[in-house]
C-alpha positions in Angstrom: 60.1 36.7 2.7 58.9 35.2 5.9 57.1 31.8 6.1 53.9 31.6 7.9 54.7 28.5 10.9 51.0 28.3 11.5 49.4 25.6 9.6 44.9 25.7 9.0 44.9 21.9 9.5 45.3 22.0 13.1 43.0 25.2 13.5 39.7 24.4 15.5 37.8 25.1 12.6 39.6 22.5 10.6 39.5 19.8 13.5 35.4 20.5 13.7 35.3 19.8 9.9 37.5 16.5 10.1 35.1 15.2 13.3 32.2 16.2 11.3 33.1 14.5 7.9 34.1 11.5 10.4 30.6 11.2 11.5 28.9 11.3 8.5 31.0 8.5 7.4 30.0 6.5 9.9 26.1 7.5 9.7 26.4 6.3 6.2 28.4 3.5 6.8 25.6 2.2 9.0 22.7 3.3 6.4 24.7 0.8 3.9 25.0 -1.5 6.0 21.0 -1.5 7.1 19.9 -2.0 3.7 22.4 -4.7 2.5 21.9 -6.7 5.8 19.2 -5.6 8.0 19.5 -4.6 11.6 20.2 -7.9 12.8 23.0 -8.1 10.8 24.3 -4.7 12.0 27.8 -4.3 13.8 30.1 -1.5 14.8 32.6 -3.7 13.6 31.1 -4.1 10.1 30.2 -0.1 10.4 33.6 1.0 11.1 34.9 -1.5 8.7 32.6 0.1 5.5 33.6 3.5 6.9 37.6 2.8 6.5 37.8 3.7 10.0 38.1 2.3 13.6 36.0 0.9 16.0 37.5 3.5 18.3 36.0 6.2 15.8 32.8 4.7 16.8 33.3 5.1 20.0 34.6 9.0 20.3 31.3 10.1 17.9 28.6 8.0 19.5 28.9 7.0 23.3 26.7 3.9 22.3 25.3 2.2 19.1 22.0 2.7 19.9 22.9 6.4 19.6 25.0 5.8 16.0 21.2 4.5 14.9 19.6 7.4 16.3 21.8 9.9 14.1 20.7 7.6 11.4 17.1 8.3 11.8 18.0 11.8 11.7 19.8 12.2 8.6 17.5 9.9 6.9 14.5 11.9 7.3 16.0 14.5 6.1 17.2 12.9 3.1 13.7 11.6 3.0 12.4 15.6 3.3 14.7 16.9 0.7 12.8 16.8 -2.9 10.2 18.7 -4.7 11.0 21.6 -5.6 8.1 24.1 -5.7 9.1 26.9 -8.0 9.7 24.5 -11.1 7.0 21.9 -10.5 4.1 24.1 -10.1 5.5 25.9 -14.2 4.6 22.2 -15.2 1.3 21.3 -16.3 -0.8 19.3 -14.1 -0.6 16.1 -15.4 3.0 16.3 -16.0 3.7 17.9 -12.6 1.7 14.6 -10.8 4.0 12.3 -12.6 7.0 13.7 -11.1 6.0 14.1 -7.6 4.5 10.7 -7.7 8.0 9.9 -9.2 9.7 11.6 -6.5 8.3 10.2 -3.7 8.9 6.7 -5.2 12.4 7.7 -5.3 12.2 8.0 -2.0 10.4 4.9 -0.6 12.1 2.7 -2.8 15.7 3.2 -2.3 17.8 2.0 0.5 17.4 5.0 3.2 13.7 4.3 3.3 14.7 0.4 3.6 17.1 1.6 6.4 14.5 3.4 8.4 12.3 0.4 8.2 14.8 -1.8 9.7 15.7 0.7 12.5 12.3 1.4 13.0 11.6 -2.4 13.5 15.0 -3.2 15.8 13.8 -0.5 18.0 10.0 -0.7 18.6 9.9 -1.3 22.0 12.8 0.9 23.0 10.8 4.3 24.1 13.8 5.9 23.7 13.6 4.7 19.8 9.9 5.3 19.6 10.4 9.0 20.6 13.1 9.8 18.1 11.3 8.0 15.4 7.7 9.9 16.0 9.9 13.4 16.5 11.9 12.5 13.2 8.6 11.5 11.2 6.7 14.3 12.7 8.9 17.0 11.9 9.4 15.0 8.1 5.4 15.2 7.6 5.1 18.9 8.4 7.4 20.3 6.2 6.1 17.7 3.3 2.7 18.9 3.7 3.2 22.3 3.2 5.3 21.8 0.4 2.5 19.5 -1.2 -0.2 22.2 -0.5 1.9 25.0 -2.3 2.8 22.1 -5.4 -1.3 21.8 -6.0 -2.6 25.2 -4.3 -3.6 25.6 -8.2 -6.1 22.9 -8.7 -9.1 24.1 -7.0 -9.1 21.3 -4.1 -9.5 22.4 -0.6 -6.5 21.8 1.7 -7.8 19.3 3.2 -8.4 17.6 -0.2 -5.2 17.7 -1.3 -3.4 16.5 2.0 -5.9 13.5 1.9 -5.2 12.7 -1.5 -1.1 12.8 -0.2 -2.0 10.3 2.6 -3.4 8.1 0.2 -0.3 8.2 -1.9 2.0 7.6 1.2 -0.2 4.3 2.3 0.3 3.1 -1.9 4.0 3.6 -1.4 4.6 2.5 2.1 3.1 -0.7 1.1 5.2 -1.1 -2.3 8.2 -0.1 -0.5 7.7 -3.1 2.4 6.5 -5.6 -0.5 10.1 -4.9 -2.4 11.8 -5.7 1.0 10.2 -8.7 1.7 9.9 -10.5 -1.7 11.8 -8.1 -4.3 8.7 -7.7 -6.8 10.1 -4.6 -8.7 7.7 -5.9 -11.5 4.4 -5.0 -10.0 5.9 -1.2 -8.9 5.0 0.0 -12.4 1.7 -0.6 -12.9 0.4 0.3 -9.4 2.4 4.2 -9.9 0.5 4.6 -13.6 -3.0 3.5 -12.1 -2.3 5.6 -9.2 -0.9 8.5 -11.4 -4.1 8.1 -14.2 -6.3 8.2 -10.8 -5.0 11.4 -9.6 -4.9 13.3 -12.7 -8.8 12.6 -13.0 -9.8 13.6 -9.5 -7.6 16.7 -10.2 -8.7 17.9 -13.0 -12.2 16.9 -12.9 -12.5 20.2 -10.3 
């Protein structure tokens, strides 16, 4: 029986995948990396180092750092843009189904890739070319989150402007929890804020 010479890992296909997976190692690397030390304490050194890879790897997927942090901002807000799911919270009841998108969204402000957008947002406020991926990144991030919110509470009698209002008020609650927990680490006080928030939704909800 003849032996097949050609081998897959050499295929274009499988070359694409290995460059790809080498990417994404280095977009997390540098997500790590901005939570544990901030931007000023981000390298391509210490990047390539948390990736197990080179500083030449660097190099061949991103023709400059400002460009590693760029893909960052991307894969972030998608991260961010990837919750709430629509066909099993709107089966819960209401007050159950505002804990866990309230829950949800903390999730998501309080872990490290919301810290990580924070810091590149910060390094890179008066790059334009920085400003104009953020805003594209965020604006793209908002759209898709406000339809999803709209469909999650379509049920509750509230108008839609009501309901993306009452989402812009949750985003300002967490934005500012999340930024407190970066600056002076007061997990404590996260608790209590999300139940009064939580208690202050479900009355204005089901009050209609």
């Amino acid at each position: 029986m003849a032996l097949v010479a050609d081998d897959d890992k050499n295929t274009p296909r499988r070359q694409q995948e290995r460059r790809a997976a080498t990417r994404a190692k280095l977009v997390e690397a540098a997500i790590k990396l901005l939570h544990q030390k901030g931007a000023a304490g981000l390298t391509t050194e210490g990047v390539a180092r948390e990736a197990g890879l080179t500083r030449g790897a660097i190099q061949y997927h991103f023709d400059s750092p400002k460009s590693l942090l760029m893909a960052s901002i991307e894969e972030i807000a998608d991260r961010l843009g990837q919750h709430l799911e629509v066909d099993s919270l709107v089966k819960l009841p209401l007050p159950e189904r505002i804990n866990q998108v309230v829950d949800d969204y903390w999730r998501g402000f309080g872990g490290s890739n919301y810290a990580a957008f924070i810091e590149i947002a910060v390094r890179g406020r008066l790059d334009p070319e920085f400003d104009a991926a953020l805003t594209a990144a965020l604006e793209e991030l908002e759209a898709g989150r406000a339809v999803t919110w709209q469909a999650v509470f379509a049920d509750t009698g509230c108008s839609p402007d009501e309901i993306i209002s009452w989402r812009a008020t949750l985003l300002i609650m967490l934005r500012g929890m999340a930024l407190t927990n970066m600056i002076a680490g007061h997990r404590e006080k996260v608790s209590p804020q999300m139940d009064t928030f939580k208690e202050m939704f479900k009355r204005y909800l089901t009050d209609k």
